[in-house]
Wavefront OBJ file of the C-alpha trace (Angstrom):
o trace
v 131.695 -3.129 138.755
v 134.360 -5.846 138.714
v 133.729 -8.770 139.949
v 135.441 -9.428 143.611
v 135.489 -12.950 144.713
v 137.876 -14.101 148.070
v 137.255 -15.461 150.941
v 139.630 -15.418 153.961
v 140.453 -16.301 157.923
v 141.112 -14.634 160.557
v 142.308 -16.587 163.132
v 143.388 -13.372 165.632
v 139.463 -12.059 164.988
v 138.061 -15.789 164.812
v 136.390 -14.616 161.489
v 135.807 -15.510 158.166
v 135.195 -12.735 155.406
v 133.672 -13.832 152.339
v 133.287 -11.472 149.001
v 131.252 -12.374 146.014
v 130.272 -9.107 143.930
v 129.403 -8.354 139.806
v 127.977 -9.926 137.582
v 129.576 -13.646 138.281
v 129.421 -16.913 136.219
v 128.872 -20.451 137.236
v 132.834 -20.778 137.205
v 133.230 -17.737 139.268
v 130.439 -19.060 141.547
v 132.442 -22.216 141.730
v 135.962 -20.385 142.770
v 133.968 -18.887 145.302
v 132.987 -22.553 146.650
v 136.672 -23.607 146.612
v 137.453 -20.241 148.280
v 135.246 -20.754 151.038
v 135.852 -24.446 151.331
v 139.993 -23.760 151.127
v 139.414 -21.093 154.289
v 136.975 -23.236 156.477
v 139.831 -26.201 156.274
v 142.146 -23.514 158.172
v 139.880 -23.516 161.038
v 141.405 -24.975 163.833
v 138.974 -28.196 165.537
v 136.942 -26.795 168.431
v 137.046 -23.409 167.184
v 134.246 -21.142 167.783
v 134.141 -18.288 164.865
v 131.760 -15.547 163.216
v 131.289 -14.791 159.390
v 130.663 -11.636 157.109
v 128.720 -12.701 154.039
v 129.400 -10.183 151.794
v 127.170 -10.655 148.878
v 127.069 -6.258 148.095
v 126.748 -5.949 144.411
v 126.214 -9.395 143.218
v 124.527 -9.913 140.065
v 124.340 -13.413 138.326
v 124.911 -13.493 135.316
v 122.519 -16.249 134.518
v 119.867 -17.925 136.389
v 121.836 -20.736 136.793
v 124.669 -18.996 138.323
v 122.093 -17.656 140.605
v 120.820 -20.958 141.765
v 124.552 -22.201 141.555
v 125.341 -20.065 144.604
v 122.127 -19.233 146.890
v 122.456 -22.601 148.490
v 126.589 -22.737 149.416
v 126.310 -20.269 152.535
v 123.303 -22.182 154.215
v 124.692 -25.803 154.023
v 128.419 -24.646 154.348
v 127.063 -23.174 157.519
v 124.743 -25.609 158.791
v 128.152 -28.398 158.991
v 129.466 -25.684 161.984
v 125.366 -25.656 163.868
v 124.420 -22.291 162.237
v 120.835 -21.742 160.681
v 120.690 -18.620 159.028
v 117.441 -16.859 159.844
v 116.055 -16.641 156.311
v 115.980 -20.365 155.722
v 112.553 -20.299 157.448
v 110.980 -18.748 154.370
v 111.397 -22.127 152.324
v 109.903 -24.820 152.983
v 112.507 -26.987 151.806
v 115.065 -26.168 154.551
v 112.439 -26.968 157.286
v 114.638 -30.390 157.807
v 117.882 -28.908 157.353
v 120.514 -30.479 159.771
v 122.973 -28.812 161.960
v 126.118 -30.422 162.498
v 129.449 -29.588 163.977
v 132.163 -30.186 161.143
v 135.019 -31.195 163.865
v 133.789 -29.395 166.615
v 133.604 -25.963 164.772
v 130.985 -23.554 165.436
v 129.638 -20.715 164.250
v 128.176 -18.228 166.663
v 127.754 -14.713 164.842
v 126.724 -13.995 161.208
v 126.137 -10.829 159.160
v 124.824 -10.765 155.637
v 125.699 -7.760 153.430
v 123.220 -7.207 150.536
v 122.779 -3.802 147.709
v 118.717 -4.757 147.546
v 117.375 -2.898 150.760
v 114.249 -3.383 150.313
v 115.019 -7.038 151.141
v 117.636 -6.985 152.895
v 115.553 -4.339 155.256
v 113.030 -7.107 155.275
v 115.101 -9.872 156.843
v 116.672 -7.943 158.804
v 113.272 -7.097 160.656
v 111.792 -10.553 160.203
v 114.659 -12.354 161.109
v 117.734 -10.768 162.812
v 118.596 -11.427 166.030
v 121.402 -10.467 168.655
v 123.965 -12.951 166.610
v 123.040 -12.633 162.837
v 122.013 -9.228 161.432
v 121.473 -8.112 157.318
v 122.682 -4.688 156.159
v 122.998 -2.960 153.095
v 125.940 -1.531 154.013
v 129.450 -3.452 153.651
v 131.254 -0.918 156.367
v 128.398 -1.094 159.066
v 128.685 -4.800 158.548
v 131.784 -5.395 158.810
v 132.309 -2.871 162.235
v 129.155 -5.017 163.743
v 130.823 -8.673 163.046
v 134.357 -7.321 164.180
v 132.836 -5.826 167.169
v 130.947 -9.017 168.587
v 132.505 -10.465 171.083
v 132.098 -14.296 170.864
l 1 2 3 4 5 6 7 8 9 10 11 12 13 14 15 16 17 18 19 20 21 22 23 24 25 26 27 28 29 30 31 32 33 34 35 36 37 38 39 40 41 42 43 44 45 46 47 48 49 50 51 52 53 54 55 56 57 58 59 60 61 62 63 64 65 66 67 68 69 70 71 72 73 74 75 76 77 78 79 80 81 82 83 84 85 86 87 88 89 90 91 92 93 94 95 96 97 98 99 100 101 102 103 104 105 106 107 108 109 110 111 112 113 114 115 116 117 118 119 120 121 122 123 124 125 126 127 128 129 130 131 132 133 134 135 136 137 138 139 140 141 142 143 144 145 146 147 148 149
């Protein structure tokens, strides 16, 4: 698989679509940062929005480029007040802050994933009406377009 790395906004959808997929580096990880970051500064102030994390067929290619990029989506999302659901399996996001990066919010999150055996497992542990985890990049993507925020 080639690796797939974008991120983009929506503005007509209020949505952000992020891709990260193969078997990335630390500098890939890191284009994916500046993608993200690049996309987020097109949000307009008070804007209300929902995001597809789609993390389908990732594979690090190092343990550092794995730790490099398990951390962006949580605090890139906790600056618009968004806790994803997960974060309550480590104890060392029990004080993470919510914020709301110039009145930006996030209100709906889905989280794409290959493993289903985890994926499954959040998704029963710790998806909700607003944030759901899927294995399956088209059934994500129809959920997130179809919630009405």
């Amino acid at each position: 698989m080639n690796n797939d790395i974008y991120t983009k906004w929506e503005k007509e959808s209020a949505l952000i679509i992020t891709r990260i997929s193969g078997a990335v580096t630390e500098t890939e990880v890191s284009e994916w940062k500046q993608s993200l970051e690049k996309a987020f500064a097109e949000i307009p102030s008070g804007t209300q929005f929902k995001i597809f994390v789609n993390l389908y067929g990732l594979n690090p290619a190092s343990v550092s480029a794995h730790k490099a990029y398990r951390d962006i989506i949580p605090l890139l999302l906790s600056q618009y007040n968004w806790r994803i659901g997960y974060l309550d399996l480590f104890d060392e996001a029990k004080d993470l802050q919510l914020t709301s990066k110039n009145e930006i919010e996030c209100l709906a999150a889905v989280h794409c994933h290959h493993d289903s055996y985890k994926i499954n497992e959040y998704e029963s542990r710790f998806g909700k009406d607003s944030e759901h985890f899927f294995d399956d990049p088209e059934k994500s993507e129809s959920w997130i377009r179809n919630y009405s925020i």
